[in-house]
LOMARFI-898272 format. One record per atom (N, C-alpha, C, O): x, z, y negated. Coordinates in steps of 0.2 Angstrom, whole numbers, padded with zeros to 4 digits, always signed. Atoms other than C-alpha are relative to their C-alpha. Layout:
BEGIN
XZY...
# end
This chain:
BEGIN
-0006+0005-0001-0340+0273+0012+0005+0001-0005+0011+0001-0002-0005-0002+0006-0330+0277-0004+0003+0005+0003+0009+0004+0004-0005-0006-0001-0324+0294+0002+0004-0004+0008+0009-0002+0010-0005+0001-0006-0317+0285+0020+0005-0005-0005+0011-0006-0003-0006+0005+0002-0309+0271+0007+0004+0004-0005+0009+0000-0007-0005-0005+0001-0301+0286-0001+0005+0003+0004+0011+0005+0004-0004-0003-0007-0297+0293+0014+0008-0002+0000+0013+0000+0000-0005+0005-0004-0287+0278+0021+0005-0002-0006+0011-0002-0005-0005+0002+0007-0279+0274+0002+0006+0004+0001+0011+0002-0001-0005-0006+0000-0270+0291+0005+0003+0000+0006+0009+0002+0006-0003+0000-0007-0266+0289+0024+0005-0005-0002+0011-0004-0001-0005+0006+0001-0259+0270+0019+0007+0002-0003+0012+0000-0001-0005-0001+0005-0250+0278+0004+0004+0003+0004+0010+0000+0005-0004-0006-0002-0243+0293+0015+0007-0003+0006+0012+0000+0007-0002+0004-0006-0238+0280+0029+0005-0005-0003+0010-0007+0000-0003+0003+0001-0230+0270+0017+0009+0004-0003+0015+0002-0002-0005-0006+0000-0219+0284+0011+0005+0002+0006+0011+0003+0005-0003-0002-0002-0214+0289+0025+0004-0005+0004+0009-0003+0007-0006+0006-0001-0206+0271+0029+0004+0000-0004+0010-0001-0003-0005-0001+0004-0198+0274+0015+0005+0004-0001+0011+0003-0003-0007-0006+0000-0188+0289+0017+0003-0004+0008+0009-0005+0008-0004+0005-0006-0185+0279+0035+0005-0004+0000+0010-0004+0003-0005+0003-0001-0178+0267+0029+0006+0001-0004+0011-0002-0003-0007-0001+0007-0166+0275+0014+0003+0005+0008+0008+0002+0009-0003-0003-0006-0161+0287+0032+0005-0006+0003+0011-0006+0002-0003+0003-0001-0158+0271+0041+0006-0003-0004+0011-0004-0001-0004+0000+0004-0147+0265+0026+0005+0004+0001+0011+0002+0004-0006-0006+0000-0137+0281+0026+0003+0001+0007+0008+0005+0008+0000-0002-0007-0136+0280+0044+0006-0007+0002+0010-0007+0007-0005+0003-0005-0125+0265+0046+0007-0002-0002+0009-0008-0002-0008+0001-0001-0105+0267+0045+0001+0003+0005+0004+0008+0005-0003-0002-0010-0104+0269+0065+0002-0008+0002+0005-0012+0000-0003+0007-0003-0103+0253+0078-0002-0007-0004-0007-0009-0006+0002+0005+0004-0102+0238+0070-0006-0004+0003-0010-0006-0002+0006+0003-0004-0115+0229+0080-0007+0004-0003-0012+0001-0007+0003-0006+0000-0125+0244+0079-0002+0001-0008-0007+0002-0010+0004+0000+0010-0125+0244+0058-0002-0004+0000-0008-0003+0001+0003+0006+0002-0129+0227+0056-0009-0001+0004-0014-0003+0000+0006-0002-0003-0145+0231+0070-0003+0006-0007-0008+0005-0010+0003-0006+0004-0147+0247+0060-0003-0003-0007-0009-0002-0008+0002+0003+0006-0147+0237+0043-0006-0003+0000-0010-0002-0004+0006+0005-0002-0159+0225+0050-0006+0002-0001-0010-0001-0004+0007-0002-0002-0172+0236+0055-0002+0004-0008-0007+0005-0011+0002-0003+0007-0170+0246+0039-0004-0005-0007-0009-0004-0011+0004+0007+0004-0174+0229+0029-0007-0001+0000-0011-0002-0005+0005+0000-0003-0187+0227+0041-0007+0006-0003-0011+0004-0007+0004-0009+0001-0196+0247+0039-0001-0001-0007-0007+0001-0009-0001-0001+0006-0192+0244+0019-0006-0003-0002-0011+0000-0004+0006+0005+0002-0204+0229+0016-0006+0001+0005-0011+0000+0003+0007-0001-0001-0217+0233+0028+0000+0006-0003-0005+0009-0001+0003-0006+0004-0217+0249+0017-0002-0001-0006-0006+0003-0008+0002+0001+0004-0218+0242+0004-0007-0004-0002-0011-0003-0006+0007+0003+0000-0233+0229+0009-0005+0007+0001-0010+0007-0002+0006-0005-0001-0242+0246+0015-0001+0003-0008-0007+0005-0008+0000-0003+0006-0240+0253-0003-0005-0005-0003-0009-0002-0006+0003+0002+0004-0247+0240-0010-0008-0003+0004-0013-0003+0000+0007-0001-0002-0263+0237+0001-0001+0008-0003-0005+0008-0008+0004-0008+0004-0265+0258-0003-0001-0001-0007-0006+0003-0009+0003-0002+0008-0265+0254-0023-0007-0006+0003-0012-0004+0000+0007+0005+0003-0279+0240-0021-0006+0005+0005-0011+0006+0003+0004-0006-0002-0288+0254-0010-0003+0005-0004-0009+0008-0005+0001-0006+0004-0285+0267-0023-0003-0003-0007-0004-0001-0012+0000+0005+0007-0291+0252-0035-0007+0003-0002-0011+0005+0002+0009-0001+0002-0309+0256-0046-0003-0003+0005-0008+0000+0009+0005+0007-0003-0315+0239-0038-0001+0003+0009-0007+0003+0012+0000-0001-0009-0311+0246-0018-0008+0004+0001-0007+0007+0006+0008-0002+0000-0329+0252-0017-0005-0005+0001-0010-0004+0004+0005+0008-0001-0336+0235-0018+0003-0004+0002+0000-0009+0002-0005+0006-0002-0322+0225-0012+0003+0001+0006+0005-0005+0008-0002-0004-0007-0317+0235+0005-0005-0002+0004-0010+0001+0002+0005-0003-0006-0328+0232+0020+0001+0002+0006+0007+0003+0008-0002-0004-0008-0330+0240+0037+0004-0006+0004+0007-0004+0010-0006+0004-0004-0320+0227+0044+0007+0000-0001+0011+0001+0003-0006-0001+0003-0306+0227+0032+0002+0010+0001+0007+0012+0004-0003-0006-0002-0306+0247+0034+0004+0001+0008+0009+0003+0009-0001+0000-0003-0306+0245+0050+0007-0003+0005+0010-0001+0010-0008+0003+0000-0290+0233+0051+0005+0003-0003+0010+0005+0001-0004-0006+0002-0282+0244+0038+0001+0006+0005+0007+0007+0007-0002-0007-0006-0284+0260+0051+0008-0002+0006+0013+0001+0008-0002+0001-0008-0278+0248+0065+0008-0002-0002+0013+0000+0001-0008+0001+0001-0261+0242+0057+0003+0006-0003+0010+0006-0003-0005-0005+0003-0257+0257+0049+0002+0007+0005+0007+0011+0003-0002-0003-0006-0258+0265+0066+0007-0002+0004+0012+0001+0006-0008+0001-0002-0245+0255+0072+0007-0002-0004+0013-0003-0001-0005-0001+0003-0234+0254+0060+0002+0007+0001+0008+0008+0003-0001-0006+0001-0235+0273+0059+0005+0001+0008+0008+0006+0009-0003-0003-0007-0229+0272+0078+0005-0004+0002+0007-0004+0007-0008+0004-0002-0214+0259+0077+0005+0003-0006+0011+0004-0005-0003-0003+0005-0210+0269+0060+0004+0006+0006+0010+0005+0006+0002-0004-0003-0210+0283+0073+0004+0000+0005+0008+0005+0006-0004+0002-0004-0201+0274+0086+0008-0003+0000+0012-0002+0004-0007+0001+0004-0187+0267+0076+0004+0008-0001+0009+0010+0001-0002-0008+0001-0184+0285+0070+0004+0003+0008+0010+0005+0008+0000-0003-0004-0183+0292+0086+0005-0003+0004+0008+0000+0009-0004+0003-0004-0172+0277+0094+0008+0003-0004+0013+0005-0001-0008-0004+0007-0157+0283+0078-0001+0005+0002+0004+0007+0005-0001-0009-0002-0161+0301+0081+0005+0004+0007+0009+0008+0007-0004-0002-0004-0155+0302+0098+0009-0003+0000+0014+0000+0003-0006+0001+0000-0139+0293+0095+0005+0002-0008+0009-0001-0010-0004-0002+0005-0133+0303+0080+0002+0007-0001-0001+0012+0001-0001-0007+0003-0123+0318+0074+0003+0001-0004+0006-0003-0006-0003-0003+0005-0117+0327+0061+0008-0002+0000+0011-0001+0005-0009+0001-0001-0098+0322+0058+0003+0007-0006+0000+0011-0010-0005-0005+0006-0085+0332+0048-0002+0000-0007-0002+0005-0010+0002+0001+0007-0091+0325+0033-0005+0001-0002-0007-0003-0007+0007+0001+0001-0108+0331+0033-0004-0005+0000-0010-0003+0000+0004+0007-0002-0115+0314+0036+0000+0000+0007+0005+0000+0011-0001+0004-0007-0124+0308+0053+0002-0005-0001+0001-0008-0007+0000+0008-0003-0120+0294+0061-0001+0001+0006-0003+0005+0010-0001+0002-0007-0117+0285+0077+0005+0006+0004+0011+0007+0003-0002-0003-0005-0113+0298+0090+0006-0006+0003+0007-0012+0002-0003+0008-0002-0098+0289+0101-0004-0001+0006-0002-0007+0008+0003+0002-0004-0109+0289+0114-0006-0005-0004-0007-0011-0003+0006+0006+0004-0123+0281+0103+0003-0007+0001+0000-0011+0004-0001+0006+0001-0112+0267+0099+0000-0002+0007-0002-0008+0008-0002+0003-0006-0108+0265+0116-0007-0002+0004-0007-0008+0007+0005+0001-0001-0126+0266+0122-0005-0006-0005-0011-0006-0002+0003+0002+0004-0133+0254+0108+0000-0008+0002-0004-0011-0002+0001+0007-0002-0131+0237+0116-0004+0001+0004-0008-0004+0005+0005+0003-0003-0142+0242+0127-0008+0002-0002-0013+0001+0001+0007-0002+0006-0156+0247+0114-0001-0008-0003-0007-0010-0003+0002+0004+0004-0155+0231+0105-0005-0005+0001-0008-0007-0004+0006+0001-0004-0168+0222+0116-0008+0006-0003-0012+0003-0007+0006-0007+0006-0181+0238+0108+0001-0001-0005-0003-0001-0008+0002+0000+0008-0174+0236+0092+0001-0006-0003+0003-0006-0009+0003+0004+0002-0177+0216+0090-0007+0001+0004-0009-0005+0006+0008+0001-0004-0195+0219+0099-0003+0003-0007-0008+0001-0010+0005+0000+0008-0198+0231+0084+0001-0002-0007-0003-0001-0012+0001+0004+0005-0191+0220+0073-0005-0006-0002-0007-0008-0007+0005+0006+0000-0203+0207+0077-0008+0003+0000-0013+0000-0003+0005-0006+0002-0216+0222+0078-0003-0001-0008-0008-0004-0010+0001-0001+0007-0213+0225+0059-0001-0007-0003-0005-0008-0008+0001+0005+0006-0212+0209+0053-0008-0003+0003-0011-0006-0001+0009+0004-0001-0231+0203+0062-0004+0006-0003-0009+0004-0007+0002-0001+0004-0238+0219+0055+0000-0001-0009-0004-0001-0013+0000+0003+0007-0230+0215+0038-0005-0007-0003-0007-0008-0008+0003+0009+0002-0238+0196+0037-0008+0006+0001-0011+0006-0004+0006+0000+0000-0254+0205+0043-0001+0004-0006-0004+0001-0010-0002-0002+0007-0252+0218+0027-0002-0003-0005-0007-0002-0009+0001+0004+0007-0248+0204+0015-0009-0003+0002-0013-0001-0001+0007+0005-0002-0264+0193+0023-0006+0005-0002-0011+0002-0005+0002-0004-0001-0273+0210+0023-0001-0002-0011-0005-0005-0016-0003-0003+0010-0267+0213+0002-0003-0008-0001-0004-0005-0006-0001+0005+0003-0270+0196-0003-0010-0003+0000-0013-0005-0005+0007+0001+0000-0289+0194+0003-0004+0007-0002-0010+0006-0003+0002-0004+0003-0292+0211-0004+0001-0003-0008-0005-0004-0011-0003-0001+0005-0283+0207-0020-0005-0007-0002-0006-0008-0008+0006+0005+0003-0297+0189-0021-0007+0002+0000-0012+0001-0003+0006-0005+0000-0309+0201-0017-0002+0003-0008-0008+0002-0010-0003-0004+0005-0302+0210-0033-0002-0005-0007-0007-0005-0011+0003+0004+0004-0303+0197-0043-0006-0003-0004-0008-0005-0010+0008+0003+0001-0319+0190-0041-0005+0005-0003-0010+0004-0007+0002-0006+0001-0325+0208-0043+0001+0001-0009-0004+0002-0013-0003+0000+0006-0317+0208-0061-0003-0008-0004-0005-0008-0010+0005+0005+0005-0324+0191-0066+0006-0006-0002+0004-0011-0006
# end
């Protein structure tokens, strides 16, 4: 059971990483439609803190204690949230990738077509705002009964 709760420690970590460069992209990504930053912003916000809560579930995995303090239930909730993070991470990405390009300035942005197409995205990108913030709350609830787990284990 230890090498699956190493396993998952490095999967969470990798997963949390990869929101993170998400969201610093998102960031960089919004001086296009105005509507369309402030959504962009949004979700960036969004993608940033559930990255961070996955970060911090993976250190109490990679903790001494997660050997005695991890169960097959908690692994298997950690798998399950970290699967769909990884596929709104996933789908967020891919909603900004199609409406962007390279401008004169070396930086993407909003394509003009993006802009013009992104009112009708915004229905998808409040769905996976609401996405990220119920995996986040499960996350934190996740990290919080590990981390009594942790405690009690420590004395």
């Amino acid at each position: 059971m230890m090498a699956e709760v190493v396993g998952l420690a490095a999967s969470i970590i990798q997963i949390a990483g990869a929101g993170a460069k998400l969201s610093v992209a998102l960031y960089n990504f919004t001086n296009s439609a105005a509507r369309a930053d402030q959504d962009v912003k949004d979700i960036a916000d969004d993608v940033e803190l559930t990255s961070n809560a996955l970060e911090s579930v993976g250190r109490v995995f990679e903790s001494e204690e997660a050997g005695s303090i991890v169960s097959k239930k908690a692994i298997q909730d950690a798998n399950s949230i970290i699967k769909k993070c990884q596929s709104v991470f996933d789908e967020v990405s891919e909603m900004v990738e199609k409406r962007r390009k390279v401008g004169k300035d070396g930086k993407k942005s909003l394509s003009v077509m993006g802009k013009l197409a992104w009112p009708m995205k915004e229905q998808r990108v409040e769905l996976n705002r609401r996405r990220l913030e119920s995996l986040k709350n499960s996350l934190v609830l996740l990290l919080h009964v590990l981390q009594l787990a942790q405690g009690q284990v420590r004395g």
